[in-house]
C-alpha positions as CSV (number, residue, x, y, z in Angstrom):
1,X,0.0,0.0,0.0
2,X,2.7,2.4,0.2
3,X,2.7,3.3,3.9
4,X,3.0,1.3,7.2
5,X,0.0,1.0,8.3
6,X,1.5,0.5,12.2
7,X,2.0,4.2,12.3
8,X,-0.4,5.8,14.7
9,X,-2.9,8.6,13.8
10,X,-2.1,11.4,15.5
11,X,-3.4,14.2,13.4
12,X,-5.9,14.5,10.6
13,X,-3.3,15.1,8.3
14,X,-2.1,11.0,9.3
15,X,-5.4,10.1,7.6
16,X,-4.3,11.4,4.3
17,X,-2.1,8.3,3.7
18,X,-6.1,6.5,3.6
19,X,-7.0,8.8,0.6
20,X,-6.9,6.2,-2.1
21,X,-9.8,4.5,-0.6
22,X,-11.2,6.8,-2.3
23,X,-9.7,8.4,-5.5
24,X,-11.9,7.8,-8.6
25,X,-14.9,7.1,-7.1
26,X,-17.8,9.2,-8.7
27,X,-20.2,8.5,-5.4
28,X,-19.9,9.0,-1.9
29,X,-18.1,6.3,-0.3
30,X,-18.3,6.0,3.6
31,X,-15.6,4.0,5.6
32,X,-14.8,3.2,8.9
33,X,-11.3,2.9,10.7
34,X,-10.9,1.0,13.5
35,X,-8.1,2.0,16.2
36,X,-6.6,0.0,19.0
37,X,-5.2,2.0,22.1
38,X,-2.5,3.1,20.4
39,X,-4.2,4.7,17.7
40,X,-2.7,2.2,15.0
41,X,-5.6,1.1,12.0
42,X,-6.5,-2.5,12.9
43,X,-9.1,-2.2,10.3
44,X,-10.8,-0.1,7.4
45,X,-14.2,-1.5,6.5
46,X,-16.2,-0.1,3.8
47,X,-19.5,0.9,5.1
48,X,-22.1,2.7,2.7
49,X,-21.4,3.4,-0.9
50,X,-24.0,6.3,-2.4
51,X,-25.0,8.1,-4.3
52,X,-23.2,11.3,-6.6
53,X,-23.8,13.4,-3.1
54,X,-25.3,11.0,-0.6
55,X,-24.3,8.2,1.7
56,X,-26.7,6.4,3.9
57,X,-25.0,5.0,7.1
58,X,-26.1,4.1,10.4
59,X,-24.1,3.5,13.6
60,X,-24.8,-0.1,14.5
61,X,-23.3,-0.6,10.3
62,X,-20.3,2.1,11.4
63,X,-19.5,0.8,14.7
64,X,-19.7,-3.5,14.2
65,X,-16.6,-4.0,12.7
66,X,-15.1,-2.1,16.1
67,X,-17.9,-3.8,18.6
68,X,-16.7,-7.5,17.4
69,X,-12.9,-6.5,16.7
70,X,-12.7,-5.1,20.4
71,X,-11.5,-1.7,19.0
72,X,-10.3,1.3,21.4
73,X,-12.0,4.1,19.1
74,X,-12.9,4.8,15.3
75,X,-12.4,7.2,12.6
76,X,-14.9,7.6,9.8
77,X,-14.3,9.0,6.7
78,X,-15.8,10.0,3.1
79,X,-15.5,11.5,0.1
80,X,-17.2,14.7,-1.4
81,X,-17.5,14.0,-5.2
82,X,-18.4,17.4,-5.5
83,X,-15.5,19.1,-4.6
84,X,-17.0,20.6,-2.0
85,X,-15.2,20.2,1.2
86,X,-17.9,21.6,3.6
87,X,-19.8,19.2,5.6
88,X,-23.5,18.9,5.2
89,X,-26.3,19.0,6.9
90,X,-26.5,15.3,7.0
91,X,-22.9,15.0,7.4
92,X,-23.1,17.1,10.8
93,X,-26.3,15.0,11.9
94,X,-24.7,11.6,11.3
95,X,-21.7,12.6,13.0
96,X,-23.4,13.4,15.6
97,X,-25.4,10.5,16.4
98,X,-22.1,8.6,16.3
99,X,-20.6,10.4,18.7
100,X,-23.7,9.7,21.1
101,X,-23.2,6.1,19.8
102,X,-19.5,6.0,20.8
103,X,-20.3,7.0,24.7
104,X,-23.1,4.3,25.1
105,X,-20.5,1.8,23.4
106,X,-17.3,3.0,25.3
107,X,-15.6,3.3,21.4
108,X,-15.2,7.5,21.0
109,X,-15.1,8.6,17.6
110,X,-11.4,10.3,17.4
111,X,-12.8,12.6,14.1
112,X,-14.6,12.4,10.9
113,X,-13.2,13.6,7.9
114,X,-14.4,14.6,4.5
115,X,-11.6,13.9,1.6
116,X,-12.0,16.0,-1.6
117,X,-9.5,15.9,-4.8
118,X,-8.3,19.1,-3.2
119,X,-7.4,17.8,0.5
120,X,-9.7,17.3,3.4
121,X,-12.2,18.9,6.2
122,X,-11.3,17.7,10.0
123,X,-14.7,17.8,12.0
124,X,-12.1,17.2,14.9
125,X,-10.3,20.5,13.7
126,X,-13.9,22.6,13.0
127,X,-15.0,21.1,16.2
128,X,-17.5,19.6,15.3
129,X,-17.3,16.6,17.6
């Protein structure tokens, strides 16, 4: 793949070595990374793929892959066919309800970020968590 994938994530920017999950695709693709307590990706599963500007997800979907993997904490992610790096609505709402998800579950949601051909939006950085 290019990258060791035992390096931690310690920033948003450490999530941009996970970009070619989603280079090409035309539709929003939603993906979950699952951390152990070091912050190292134990997995990446693919969650929802959508349509040209939606992606329908729920969190028992985002969060089973880390529930039956015994993971410390997630990171979601998607793409913005658009261009558009701003989070919408929907995005905000989702993110959201996963972060209420996390607490019941003990499994925090570290950030969510939205990759664009042009770079990425940190809801983590906007605060949006």
């Amino acid at each position: 793949m290019g990258f060791d994938r035992s390096e931690p994530i310690r920033s948003p920017e450490d999530m941009m070595r996970y970009r070619f999950l989603f280079e090409g695709y035309t539709t929003e693709r939603f993906v979950v990374f699952i951390l152990n307590s070091k912050n190292t990706v134990q997995g990446v599963e693919v969650v929802s793929e959508g349509t040209l500007n939606a992606s329908l997800v729920h969190p028992r979907e985002v969060f089973r892959s880390a529930v039956l993997g015994l993971g410390a904490s997630i990171i979601v992610a998607h793409n913005h066919p658009s261009g558009n790096p701003e989070p919408s609505r929907e995005d905000i709402q989702i993110t959201k309800q996963l972060v209420e998800a996390g607490k019941i579950l003990d499994i925090p949601l570290h950030d969510h970020i939205i990759f664009t051909e042009e770079g990425y939006t940190s809801f983590a950085e906007r605060g949006l968590l």
